[in-house]
C-alpha positions as CSV (number, residue, x, y, z in Angstrom):
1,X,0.0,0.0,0.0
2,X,1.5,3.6,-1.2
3,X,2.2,5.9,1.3
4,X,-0.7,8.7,1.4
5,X,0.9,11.9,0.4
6,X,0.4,15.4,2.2
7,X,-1.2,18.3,0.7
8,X,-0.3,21.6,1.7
9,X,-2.4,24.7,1.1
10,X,-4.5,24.3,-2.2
11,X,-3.7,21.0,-3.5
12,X,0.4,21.5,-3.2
13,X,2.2,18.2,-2.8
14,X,5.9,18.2,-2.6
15,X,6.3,14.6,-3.1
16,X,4.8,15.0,-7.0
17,X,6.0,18.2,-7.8
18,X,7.9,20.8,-6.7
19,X,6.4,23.7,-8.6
20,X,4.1,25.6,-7.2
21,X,3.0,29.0,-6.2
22,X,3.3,31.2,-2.4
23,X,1.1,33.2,-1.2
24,X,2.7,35.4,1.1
25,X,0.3,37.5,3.4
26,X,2.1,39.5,6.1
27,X,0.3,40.6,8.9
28,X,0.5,44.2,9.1
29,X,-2.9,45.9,7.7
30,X,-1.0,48.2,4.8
31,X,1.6,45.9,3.4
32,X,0.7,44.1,0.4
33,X,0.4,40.4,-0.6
34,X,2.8,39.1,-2.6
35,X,2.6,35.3,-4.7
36,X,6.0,34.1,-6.1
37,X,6.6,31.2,-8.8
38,X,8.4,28.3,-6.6
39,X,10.2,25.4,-8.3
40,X,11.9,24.3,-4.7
41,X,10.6,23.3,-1.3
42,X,12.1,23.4,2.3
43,X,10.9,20.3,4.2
44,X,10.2,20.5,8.1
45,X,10.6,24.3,8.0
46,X,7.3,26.9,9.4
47,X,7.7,29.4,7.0
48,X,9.6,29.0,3.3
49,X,12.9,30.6,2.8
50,X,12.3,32.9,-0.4
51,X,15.2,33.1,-2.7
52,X,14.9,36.1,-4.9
53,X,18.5,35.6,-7.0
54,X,17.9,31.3,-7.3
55,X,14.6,30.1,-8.3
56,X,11.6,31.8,-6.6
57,X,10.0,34.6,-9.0
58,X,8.1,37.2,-7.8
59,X,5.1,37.1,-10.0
60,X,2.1,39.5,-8.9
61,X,2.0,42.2,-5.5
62,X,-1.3,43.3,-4.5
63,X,-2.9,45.5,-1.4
64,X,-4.2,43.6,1.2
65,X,-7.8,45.5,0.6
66,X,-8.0,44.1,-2.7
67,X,-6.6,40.5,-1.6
68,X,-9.7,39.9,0.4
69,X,-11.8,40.7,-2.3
70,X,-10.7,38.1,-4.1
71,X,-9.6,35.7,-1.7
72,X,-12.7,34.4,-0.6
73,X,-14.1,33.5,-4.5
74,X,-10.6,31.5,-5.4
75,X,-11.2,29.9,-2.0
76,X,-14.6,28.7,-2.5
77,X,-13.7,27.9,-6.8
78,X,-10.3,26.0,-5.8
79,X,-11.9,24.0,-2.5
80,X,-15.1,22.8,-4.9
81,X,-12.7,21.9,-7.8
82,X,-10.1,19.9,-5.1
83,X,-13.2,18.4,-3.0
84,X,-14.5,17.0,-6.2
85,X,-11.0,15.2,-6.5
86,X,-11.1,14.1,-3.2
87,X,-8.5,16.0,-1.9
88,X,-8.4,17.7,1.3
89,X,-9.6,21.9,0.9
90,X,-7.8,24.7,1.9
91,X,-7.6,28.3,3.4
92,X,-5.3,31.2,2.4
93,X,-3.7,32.2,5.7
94,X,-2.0,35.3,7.5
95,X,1.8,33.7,6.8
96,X,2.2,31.8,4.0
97,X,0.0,29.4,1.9
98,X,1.4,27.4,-1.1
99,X,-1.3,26.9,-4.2
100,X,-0.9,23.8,-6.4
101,X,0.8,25.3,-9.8
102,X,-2.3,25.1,-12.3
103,X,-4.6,26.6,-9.3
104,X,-1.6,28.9,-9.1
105,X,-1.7,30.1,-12.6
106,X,-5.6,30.7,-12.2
107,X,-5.2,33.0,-9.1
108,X,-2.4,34.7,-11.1
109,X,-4.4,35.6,-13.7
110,X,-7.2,37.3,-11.4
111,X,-4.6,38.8,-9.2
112,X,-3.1,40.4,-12.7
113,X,-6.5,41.7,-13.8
114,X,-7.2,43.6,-10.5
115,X,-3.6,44.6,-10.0
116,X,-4.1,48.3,-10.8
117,X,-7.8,48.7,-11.3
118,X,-10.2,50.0,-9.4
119,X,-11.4,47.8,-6.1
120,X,-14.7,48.9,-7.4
121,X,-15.1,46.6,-10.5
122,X,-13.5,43.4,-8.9
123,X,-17.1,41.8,-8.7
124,X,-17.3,42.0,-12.8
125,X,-13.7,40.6,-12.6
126,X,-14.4,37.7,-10.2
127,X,-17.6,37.0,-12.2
128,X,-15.5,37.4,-15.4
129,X,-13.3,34.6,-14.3
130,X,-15.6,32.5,-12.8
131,X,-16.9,32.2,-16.2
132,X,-13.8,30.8,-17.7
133,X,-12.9,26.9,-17.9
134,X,-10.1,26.2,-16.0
135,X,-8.3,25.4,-19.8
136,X,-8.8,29.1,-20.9
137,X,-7.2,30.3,-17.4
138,X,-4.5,28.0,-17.9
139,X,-4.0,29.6,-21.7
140,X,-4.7,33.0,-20.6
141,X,-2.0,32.5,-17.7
142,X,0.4,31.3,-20.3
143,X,0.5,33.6,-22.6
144,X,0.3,36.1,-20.3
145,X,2.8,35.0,-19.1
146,X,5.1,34.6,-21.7
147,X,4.8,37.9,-22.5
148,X,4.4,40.0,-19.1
149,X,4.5,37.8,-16.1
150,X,7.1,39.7,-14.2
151,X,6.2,41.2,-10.7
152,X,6.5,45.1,-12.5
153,X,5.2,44.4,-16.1
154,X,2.1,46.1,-16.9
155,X,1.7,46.6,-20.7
156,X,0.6,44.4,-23.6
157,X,-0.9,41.0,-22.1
158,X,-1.4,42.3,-18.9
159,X,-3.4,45.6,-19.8
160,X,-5.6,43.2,-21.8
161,X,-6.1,41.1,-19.5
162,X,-7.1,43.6,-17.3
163,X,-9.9,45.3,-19.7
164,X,-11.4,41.6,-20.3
165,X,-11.7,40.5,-16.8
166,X,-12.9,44.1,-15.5
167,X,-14.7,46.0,-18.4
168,X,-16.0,43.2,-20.0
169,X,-19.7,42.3,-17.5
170,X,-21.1,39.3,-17.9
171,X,-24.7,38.3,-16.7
172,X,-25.7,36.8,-13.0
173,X,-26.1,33.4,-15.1
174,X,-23.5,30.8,-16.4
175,X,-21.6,31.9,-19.2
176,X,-20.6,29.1,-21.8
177,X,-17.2,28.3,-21.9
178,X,-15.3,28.3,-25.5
179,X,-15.1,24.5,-25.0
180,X,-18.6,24.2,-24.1
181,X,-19.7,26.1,-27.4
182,X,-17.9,24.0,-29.6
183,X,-18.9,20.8,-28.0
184,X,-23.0,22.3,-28.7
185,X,-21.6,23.4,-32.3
186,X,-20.3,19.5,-32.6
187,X,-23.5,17.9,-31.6
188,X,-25.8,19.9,-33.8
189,X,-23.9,19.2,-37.1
């Protein structure tokens, strides 16, 4: 019989894969989260040693204010999505909380989309990306990414991002996915 593996934060699993991403939330009111890109993991240590000149990327900072105006909706997405996979839930913390690296990649892309807008339209934003399949986050993240994923880029992919998330409403209702539209389109020809 395998050995049952421990998850940490949202679905994070050393023993599969070191990649990953960190949430770091400090606990004084006015400092600002920030998430880094992790590709390493200290074992039996409380809080991770981050290692801005090796391989830990800081990917996204943003205020505190606007962190718990999203935090709650990735909470409650990521948690369904990993209780339906029978894995154990999790909670973003005061401290640090690592996020499995495709859930990662998801919060990254909100987080970018709110980064410098208005706390005022992050409910069209949150519903914006609830909307999405986890496969258009993932592309979305990536070429985002590719293009503008540092911690101070904020042209091109980024800007874009931003206006599609925040100034693009949506109804109350479930939006089709891209990959839900083409499976309809499939079935009716």
């Amino acid at each position: 019989m395998s050995e049952k593996l421990r998850t940490l934060g949202f679905g994070f699993r050393p023993e599969e894969s070191l990649h990953h991403f960190l949430v770091h939330v400090p606990a004084k009111a006015e400092a600002t989260v920030t998430i880094y890109e992790r590709f390493s993991w200290q074992y039996d240590v409380r809080e991770q040693k981050i290692n801005m000149y090796d391989e830990d990327k800081a990917k996204a900072e943003i205020s505190k204010h606007k962190w718990k105006l999203l935090m709650e909706v990735m909470q409650t997405e990521f948690n369904a999505r990993l209780k339906k996979a029978k894995k154990p839930q999790g909670k973003f913390i005061i401290g640090q909380t690592p996020v499995e690296r495709l859930l990662g990649k998801e919060m990254l892309l909100l987080v970018w989309a709110v980064e410098d807008c208005d706390p005022a339209v992050i409910p069209t934003a949150t519903r914006n990306w609830l909307g999405l399949a986890p496969e258009e986050r993932w592309w979305l993240y990536t070429m985002t990414n590719a293009a503008t994923g540092g911690l101070n880029d904020r042209t091109g992919w980024r800007k874009a991002l931003r206006y599609a998330l925040t100034e693009n409403p949506i109804e109350e209702q479930r939006q089709y996915s891209l990959f839900d539209m083409m499976i309809k389109k499939g079935e009716e020809e």
